[in-house]
C-alpha positions in Angstrom: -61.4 86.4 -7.5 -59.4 89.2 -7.7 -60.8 92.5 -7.4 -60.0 95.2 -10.0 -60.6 99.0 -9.5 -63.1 100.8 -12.3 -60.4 102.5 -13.9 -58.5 99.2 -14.2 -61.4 97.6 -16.1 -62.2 100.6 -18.3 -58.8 100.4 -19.8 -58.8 96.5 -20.4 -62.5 96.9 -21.8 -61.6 99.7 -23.4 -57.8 99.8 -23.9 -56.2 103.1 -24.8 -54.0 103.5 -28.2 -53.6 99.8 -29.4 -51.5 98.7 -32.3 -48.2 99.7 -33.5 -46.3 103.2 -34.1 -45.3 103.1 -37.7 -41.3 104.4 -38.4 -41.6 104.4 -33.9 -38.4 106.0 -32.7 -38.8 103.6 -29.9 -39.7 99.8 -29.7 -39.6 97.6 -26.8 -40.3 93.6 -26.2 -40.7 92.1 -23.2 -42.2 88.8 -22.1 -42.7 85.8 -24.0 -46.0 83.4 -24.8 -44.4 81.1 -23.3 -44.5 82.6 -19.3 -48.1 84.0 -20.8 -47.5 87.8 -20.9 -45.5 89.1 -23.6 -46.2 93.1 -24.4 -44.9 95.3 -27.2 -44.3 99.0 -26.7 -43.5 102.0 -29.5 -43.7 105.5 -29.7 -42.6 108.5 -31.5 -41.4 112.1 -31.0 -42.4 115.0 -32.1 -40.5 118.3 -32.9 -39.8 119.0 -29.2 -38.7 116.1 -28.4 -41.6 115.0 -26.7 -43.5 111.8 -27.0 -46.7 112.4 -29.4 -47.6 108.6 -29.9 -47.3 105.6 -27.7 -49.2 102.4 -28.7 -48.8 98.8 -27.4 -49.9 95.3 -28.5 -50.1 92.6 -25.0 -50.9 89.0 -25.0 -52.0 88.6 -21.5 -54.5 89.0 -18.3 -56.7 91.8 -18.1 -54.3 93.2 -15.7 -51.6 93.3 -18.2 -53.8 94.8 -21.3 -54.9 97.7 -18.7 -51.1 98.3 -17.5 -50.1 98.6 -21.0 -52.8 100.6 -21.6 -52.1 102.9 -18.4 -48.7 103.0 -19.8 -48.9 104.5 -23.0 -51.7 107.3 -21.2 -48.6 108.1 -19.1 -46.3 108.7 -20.5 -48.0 110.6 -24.0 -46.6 114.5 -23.8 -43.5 113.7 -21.7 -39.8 114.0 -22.7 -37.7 110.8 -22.9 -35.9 112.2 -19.4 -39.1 112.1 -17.8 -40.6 109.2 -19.5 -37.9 107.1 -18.2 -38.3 108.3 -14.4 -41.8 106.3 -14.7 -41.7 103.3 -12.1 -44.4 100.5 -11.8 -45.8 101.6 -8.8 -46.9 104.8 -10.5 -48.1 102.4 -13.5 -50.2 100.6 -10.6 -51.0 104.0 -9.0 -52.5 105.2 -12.0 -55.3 102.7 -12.2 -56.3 103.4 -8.8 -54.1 99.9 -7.5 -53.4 96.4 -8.9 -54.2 93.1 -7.3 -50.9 92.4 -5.6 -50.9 89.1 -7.3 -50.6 91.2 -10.5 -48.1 94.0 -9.9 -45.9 91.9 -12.5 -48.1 93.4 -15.2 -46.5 96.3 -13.9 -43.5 95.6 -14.0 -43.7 94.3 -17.3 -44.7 98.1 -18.8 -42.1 99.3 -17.0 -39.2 97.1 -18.4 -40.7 97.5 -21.9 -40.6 101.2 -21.7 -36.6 100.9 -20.3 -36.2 98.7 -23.5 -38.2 101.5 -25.9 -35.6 104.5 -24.4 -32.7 102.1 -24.8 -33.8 101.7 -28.6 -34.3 105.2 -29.1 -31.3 105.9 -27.9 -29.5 103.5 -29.8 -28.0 101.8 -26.8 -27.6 97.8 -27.2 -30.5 96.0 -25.1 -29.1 95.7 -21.7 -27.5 92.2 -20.9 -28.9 89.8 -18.2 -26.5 88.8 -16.2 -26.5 87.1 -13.0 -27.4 83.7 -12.2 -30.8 82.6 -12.8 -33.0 81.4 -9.9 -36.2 80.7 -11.8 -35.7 78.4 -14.1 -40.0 78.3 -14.8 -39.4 81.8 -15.7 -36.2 82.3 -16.9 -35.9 84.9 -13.7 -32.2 86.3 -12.4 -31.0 86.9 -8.9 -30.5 90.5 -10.1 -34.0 90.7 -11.7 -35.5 89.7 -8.1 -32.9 92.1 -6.4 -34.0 95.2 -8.0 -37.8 94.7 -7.6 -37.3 94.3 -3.7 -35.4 97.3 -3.5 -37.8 98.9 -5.7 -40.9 98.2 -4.2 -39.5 96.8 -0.3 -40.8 93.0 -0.8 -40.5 91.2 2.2 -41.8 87.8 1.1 -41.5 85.0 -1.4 -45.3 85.9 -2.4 -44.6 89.2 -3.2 -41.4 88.4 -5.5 -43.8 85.6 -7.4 -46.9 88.7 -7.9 -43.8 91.4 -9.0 -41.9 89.3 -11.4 -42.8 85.4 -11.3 -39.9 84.0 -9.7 -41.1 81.1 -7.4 -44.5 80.6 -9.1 -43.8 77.4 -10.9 -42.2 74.5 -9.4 -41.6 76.2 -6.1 -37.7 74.7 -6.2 -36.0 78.2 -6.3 -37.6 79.4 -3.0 -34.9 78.6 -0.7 -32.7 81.2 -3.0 -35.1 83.4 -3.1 -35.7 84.0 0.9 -31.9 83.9 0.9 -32.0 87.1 -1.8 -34.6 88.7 0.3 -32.7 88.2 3.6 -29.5 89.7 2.6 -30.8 92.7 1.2 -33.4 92.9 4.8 -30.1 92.9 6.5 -28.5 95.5 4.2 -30.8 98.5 4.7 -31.4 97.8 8.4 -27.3 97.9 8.7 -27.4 100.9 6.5 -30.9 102.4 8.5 -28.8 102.1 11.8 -25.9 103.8 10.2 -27.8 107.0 9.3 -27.4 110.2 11.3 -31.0 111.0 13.1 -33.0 113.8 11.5 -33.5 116.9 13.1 -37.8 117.7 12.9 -36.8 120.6 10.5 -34.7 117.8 8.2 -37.8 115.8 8.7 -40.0 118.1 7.6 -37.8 119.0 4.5 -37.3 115.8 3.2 -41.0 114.6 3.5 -41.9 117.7 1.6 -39.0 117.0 -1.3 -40.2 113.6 -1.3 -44.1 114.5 -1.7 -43.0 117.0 -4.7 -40.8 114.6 -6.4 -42.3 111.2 -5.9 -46.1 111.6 -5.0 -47.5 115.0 -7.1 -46.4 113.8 -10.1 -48.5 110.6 -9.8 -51.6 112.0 -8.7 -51.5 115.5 -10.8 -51.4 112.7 -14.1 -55.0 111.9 -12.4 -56.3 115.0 -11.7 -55.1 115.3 -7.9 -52.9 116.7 -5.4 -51.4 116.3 -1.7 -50.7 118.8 0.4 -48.6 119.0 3.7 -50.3 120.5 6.9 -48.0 119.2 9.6 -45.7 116.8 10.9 -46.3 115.9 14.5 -43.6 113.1 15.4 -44.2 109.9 13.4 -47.7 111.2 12.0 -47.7 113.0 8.8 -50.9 115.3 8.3 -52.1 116.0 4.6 -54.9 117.2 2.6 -55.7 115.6 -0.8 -56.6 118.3 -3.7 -58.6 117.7 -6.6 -59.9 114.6 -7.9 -58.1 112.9 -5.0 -60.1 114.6 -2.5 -63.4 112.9 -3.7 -62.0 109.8 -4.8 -63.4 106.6 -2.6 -60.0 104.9 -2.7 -58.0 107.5 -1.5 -57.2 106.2 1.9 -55.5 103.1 0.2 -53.3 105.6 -2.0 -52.6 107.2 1.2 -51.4 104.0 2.7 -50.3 102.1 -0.1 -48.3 104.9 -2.2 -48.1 107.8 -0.2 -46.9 106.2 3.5 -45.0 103.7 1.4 -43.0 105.9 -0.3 -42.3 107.9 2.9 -41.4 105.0 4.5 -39.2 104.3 1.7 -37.3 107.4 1.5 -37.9 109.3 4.8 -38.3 107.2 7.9 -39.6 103.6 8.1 -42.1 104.6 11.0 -44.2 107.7 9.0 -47.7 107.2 9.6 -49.7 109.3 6.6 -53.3 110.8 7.9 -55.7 112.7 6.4 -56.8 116.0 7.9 
């Protein structure tokens, strides 16, 4: 049984702005009945340009109603520039964490609000190409390329809970290792590459990368993060506001924050609380 944080079941038992966005500037479809999540996204602007309504309609898990749901809070009183720099990990983020076998549900909000801008902007819906390695789910080999970058998968498992590929037949795993291995390779050839950091280009970059990638996620939530010190590897911080009270902030200290140091800093960052 998975396990599903409060604010994850609040917004499937109680799912934020349902329905549909009459004369929406944007529309989005993702997902099909048949792979058994399919979710529809619209919204509409108002005179600044900023999006006043956002409402969704899911056929799915519980995981996918309150992603949707999550989605549509989100992004609710942002510009289409800064609605579009949502990822899924902040989706996830905002509910306090997703079951890693449900991070797809993530995902899913995510493409649908890509799809929703796209439409807005009158852009044609982006073509698929690339071969397709699922053939349960219809999945590319560029799909399952840009969700390890995104979110640094390392396994089979973790593709199947971020997108599906792999969770049918089984038949596409060999491929998919084979995906997951040449892009490994990549960024270590690319990590070994780079120039080492002074500790004053350590300390700048860790701070750019709190104020760009971390704030925004936990000021949507009524919290903050703080930088107190950098002392080789370890990254000292205080967590502000809701955050600081919050009984699952060590694992968004661990699972967002240090990941996303990781991810853009230095691969051996180790986030504390002080």
């Amino acid at each position: 049984m998975w396990e599903y944080t409060d604010k994850t079941k609040d917004h499937f038992l109680n799912p934020r702005n349902v329905g549909v966005v009459e004369n929406a500037d944007g529309v989005g479809e993702v997902g099909s009945m048949a792979c058994g999540d399919a979710l529809k996204l619209t919204f509409k602007l108002d005179e600044n340009q900023r999006i006043k309504e956002a409402k969704f309609q899911t056929f799915g898990c519980a995981s996918a109603i309150a992603s949707s749901s999550a989605l549509t809070e989100m992004i609710i009183g942002l510009t289409i520039e800064e609605a579009e720099k949502v990822t899924n990990e902040q989706i996830a983020q905002f509910l306090g964490g997703l079951p890693k076998e449900k991070m797809h549900c993530s995902v899913m909000g995510r493409d649908a609000l890509e799809k929703a801008i796209a439409c807005y902007r009158g852009e044609a819906a982006k073509k698929i190409d690339g071969e397709v390695v699922c053939e349960c789910f219809g999945i590319t080999d560029l799909e399952i390329k840009r969700v390890v970058l995104e979110n640094n998968l390392a396994t089979i498992e973790e593709v199947t809970d971020y997108v599906k590929a792999g969770g049918g037949c089984g038949k596409c795993h060999e491929k998919i290792q084979t995906i997951i291995d040449d892009l490994t390779g990549l960024q270590k050839s690319e990590k070994k590459k780079a120039a080492p950091m002074t500790n004053i280009q350590k300390i700048k970059l860790i701070e750019e990368t709190l104020r760009r990638e971390v704030k925004p996620a936990l000021e949507k939530d009524g919290g903050n993060i703080e930088l107190v010190d950098v002392d080789g590897s370890r990254v000292l911080v205080t967590l502000r506001g809701t955050c600081a009270t919050c009984s699952k902030s060590q694992i968004t200290l661990k699972n967002y924050v240090e990941f996303k140091l990781r991810e853009l800093v230095a691969d051996d960052l180790v986030v504390e609380e002080v």
